[in-house]
N, C-alpha and C positions, 0 to 999 in steps of 0.2 A: 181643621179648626171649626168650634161653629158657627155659625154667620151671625149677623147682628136680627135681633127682631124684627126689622120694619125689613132687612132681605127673605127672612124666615115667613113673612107672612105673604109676598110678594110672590116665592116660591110654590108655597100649598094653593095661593088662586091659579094659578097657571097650570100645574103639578098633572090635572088630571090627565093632559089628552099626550102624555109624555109615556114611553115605551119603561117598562116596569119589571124589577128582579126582586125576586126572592133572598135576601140571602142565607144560606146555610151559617150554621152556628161558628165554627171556628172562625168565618169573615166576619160577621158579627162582632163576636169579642176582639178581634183585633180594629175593627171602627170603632170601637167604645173606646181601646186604647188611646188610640190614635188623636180621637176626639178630648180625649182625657187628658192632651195635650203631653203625651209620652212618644217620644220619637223612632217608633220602629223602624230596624233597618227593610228597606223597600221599598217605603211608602203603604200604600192600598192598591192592592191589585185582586181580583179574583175570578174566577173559572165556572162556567155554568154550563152544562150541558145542554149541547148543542139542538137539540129536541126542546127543551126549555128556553131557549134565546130569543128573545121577547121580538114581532114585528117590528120596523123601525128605526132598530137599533143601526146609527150610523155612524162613522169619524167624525167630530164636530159636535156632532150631539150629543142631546143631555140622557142621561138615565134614571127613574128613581130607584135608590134602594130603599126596600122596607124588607118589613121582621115578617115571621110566618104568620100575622094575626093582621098583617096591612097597613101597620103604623109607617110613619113614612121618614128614614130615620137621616138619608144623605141626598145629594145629588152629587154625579158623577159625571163629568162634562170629557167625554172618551174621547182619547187622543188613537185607542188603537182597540181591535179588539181581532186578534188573531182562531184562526182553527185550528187545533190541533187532534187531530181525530174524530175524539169524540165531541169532543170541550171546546169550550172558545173560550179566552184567556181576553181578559178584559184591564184596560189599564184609562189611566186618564187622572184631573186634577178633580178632587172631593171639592164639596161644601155644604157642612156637616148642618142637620137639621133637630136631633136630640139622641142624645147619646142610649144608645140601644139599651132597654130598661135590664136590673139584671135582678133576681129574686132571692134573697137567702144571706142572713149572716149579713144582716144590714147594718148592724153597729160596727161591724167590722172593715166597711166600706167606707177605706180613708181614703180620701184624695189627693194627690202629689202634693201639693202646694200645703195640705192641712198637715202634713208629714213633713215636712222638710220646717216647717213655721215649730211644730212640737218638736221637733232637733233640737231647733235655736234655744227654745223656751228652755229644756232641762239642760242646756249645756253639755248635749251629748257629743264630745271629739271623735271618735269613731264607730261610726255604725256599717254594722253588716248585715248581707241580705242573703235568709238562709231558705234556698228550696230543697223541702225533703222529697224523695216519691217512693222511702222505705217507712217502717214505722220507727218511731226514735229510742232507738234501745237504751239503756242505763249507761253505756259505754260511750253514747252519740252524747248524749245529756252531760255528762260529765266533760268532755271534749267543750263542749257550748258554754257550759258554767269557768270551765279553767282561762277561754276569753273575755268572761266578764268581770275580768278580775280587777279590772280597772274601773273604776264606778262612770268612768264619764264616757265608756263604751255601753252599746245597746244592739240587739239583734231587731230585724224583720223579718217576720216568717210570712212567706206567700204563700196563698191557697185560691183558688177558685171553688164554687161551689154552683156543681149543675145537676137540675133534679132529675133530668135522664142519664148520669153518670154514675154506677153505684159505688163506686169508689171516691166520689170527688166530696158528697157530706163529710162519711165517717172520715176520711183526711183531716178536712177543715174542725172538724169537734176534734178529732185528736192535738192539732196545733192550738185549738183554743184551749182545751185543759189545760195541755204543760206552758203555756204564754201565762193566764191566768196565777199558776202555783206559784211559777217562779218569777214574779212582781213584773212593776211598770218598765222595766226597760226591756225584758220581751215582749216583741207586738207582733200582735196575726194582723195583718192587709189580705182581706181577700175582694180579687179584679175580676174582671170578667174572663174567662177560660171555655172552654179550652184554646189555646193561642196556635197557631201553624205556622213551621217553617222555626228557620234558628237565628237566634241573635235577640231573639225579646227577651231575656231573662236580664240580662246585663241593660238594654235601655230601661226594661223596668226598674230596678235596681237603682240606677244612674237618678230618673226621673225622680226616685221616693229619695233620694239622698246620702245611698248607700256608698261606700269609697272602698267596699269588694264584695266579695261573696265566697259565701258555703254552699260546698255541693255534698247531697248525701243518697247516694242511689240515683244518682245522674249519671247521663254517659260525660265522661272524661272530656269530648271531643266542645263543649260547649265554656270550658274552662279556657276559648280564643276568642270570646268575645267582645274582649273591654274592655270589663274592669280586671283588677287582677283577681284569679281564683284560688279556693283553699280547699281540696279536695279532703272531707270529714273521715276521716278512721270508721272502720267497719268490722271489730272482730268478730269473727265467728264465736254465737255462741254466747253472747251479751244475750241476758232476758229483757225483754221491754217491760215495763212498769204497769203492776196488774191494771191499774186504774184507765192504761192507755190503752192496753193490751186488750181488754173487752171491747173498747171502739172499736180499735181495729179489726177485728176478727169481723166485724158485722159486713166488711167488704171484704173480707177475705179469708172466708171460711173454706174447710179441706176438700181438694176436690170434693168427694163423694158428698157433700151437703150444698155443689154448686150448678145452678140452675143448669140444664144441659139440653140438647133438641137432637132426636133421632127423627131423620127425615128419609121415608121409602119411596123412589121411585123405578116404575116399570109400566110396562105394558097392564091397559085393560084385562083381568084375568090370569096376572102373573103372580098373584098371592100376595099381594101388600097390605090389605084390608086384616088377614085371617094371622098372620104373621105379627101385625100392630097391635092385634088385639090380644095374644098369645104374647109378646113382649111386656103389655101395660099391664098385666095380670100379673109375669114371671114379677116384673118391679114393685109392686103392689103384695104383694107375698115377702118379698125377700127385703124390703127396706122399709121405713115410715114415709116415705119421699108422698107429695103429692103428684099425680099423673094425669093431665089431660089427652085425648086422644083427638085429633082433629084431621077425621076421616073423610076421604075426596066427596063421600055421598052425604057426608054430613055437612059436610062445611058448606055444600050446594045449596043444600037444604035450608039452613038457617043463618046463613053469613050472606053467599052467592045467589040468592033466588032469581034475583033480578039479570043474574048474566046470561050470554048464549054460549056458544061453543066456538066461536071467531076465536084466532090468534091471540089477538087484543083481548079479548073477554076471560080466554082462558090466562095468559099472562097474569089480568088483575086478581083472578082467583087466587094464584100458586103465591102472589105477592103479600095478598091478604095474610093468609097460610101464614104464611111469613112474614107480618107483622105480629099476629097475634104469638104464634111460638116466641117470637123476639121478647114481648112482652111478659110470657109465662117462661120463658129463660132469666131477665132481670129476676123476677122476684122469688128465683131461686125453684120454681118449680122446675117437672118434665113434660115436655112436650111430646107426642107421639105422631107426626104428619105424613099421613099415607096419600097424596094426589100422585098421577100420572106424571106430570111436569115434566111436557115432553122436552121443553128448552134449556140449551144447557146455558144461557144468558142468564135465563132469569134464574135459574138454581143457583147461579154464583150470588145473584141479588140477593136470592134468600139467605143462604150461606153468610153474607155481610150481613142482614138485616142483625138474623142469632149472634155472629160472630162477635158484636158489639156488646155482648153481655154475657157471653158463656161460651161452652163448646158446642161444636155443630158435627152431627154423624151423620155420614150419608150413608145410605145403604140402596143400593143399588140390584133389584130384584131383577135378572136374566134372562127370565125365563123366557125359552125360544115361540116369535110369534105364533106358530101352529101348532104348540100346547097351548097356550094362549086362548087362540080360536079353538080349539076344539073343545074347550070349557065353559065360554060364551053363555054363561045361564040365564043371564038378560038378554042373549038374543040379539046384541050391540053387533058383532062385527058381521052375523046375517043381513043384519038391515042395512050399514054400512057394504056390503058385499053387495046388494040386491041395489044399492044407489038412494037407499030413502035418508041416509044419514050423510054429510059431507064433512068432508075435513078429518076425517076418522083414522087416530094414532095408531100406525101400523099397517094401514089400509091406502090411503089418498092422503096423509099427513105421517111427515116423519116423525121417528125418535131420535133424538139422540144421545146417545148413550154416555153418559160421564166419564171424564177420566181423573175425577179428582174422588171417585166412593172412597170409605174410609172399609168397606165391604161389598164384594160380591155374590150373587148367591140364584142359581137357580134350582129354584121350584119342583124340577121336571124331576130330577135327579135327589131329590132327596125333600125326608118328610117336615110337617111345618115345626114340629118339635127338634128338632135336630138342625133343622135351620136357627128357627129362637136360640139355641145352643150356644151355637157359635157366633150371633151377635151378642148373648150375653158376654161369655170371656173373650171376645174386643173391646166390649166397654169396659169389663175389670178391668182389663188389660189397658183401658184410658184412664184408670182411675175416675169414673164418673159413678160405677157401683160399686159397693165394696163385693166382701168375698165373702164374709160372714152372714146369714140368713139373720133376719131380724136387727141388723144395724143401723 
């Protein structure tokens, strides 16, 4: 709940010299909830890695939470705060300080209370709370209309709306069109999202007024939450209504027109450079796709200049890497990332980074260290060998080798053409290019 103003101000003079969390977005939207005075089952609890776990932090004591920009949105006065590996798992009693701002589809941002008072007002007897997470085909819409056959029933359509989500806008525009066409007793409510963990569908529900719910491209297993559920018909083969049907697409276009990140690593002189840029061409020829290529000596160069070659330094390279590919993934571009990335830690990191917006290939260049070296045209593992270089992949610093590539492939053994080959029909073969030249 949030505190009263003369605590809220009492709070922020003190605030500063108090041990401070970040919190990641899905905790966020469930404190907005929470604050929102919707009662999720669990309370607040959340998890921060343990590398991140602010000095200070102790049983008894207070914690701020803020948003990524510093605003200062709770305190949490921690009754426990356990480790589990990696993570510490953080619990205790809130006292909310402004409910964490949320951006988008602000007319649409009803408040429990403002929802349940417009129940009363229209004399609506049963309402229900419908979450889609398919698009609503003519077969769904028909089903929704044969329940409102009674005038003094009305639906809620939930949606959240988050601008690093590409799916979570076109949603919410699709739920407001068909809310809009088919009058006032369809309503969009969009909360703050994404929400984690199970059982908030039905407190939200419960909170806005709802007395059951629809589910449509839900898992089944969430239909034990509450209220009672009504699982929505889904024939195969219902067309969605053109007018929706163009939203939708804009999150959920066919593979081959969805952003995608081929990432090579290998050794110094294993052919990833000559291989990427023989790939970004083959792509560049064969589809309209746009291609960037974000090459280990390039990305040095004008992203990395300021780094060394420390663990650390290199890590924040590979990560960068992979944030930008992340980003030219959402917008539906191709990435091409040819770094070393000796660690297989942070390739998983990257691999999540993409994963959150597209598909992620890895490919995996073999090629045996003493081809490798023997290649050396920079001269890198001479100088490395002779001692002027330290820390040097393959020499005084390991590799190690993936076991998650989506391809294998050494160099030694076969030419860059015929390598490019055969990560092409993988990727047809992932559906991420097509098969026809010029598509």
């Amino acid at each position: 709940m949030l505190v009263s103003p003369n605590r809220r101000e009492a709070i922020r003079k003190t605030v500063s010299g108090w041990p401070s969390v970040v919190l990641p977005k899905p905790e966020r939207a469930r404190l907005a909830l929470l604050l929102m005075e919707i009662p999720l089952p669990g309370g607040f609890e959340f998890r921060v890695a343990a590398k991140d776990c602010p000095d200070g932090l102790e049983t008894g004591g207070p914690v701020a939470l803020r948003d990524a920009e510093g605003l200062l949105l709770a305190v949490l006065h921690v009754e426990s705060a356990e480790t589990q590996g990696d993570w510490v798992e953080i619990r205790g009693a809130c006292e909310g300080i402004e409910i964490p701002p949320c951006y988008g589809f602000a007319h649409w941002r009803v408040a429990p209370q403002r929802m349940r008072e417009r129940i009363i007002k229209n004399g609506w007897s049963h309402v229900s709370a419908v979450f889609l997470t398919v698009a609503p085909s003519e077969a769904v819409i028909a089903h929704l209309r044969e329940r409102m056959a009674d005038p003094r029933s009305a639906l809620l359509f939930f949606a959240w709306a988050d601008p690093d989500d590409s799916e979570s806008f076109p949603r919410a525009r699709v739920l407001r069109e068909l809310c809009v066409g088919e009058g006032e007793r369809w309503n969009l409510v969009v909360i703050p999202g994404p929400i984690p963990g199970t059982g908030w569908r039905s407190a939200v529900a419960k909170a806005y007024g709802a007395h059951d719910m629809l589910l449509c491209g839900t898992e089944t297993g969430y239909c034990e939450e509450g209220l009672r559920c009504h699982p929505i018909p889904t024939p195969e083969g219902s067309p969605i209504p053109d007018h929706l049907a163009r939203i939708w697409q804009v999150a959920h276009p066919s593979p081959s027109k969805r952003g995608f990140t081929v990432f090579f690593t290998g050794l110094s002189g294993s052919g990833k450079s000559t291989l990427a840029q023989l790939l970004r061409i083959h792509i560049l020829e064969a589809t309209q796709r746009r291609v960037t290529l974000l090459d280990g000596d390039l990305v040095r160069r004008h992203l990395s200049s300021e780094l060394g070659f420390s663990r650390e330094h290199r890590n924040l390279n590979v990560l960068r890497i992979g944030w930008v590919a992340g980003e030219i993934t959402r917008h539906g571009g191709v990435a091409i990332c040819a770094p070393i990335a000796p660690y297989a830690d942070i390739r998983r990191q990257v691999r999540a980074l993409v994963e959150a917006h597209g598909s992620f290939f890895l490919v995996h260049i073999a090629t045996p260290l003493e081809v490798c070296e023997s290649r050396d045209r920079k001269g890198l593992y001479a100088r490395a060998r002779a001692g002027e270089i330290r820390e040097f992949t393959g020499v005084d610093d390991p590799y190690e080798p993936p076991d998650d590539a989506e391809i294998v492939l050494d160099t030694s053994n076969s030419g860059p053409d015929e390598a490019v080959a055969r990560i092409v029909e993988r990727l047809r073969g992932h559906g991420l290019i097509p098969e026809e030249a010029g598509s």
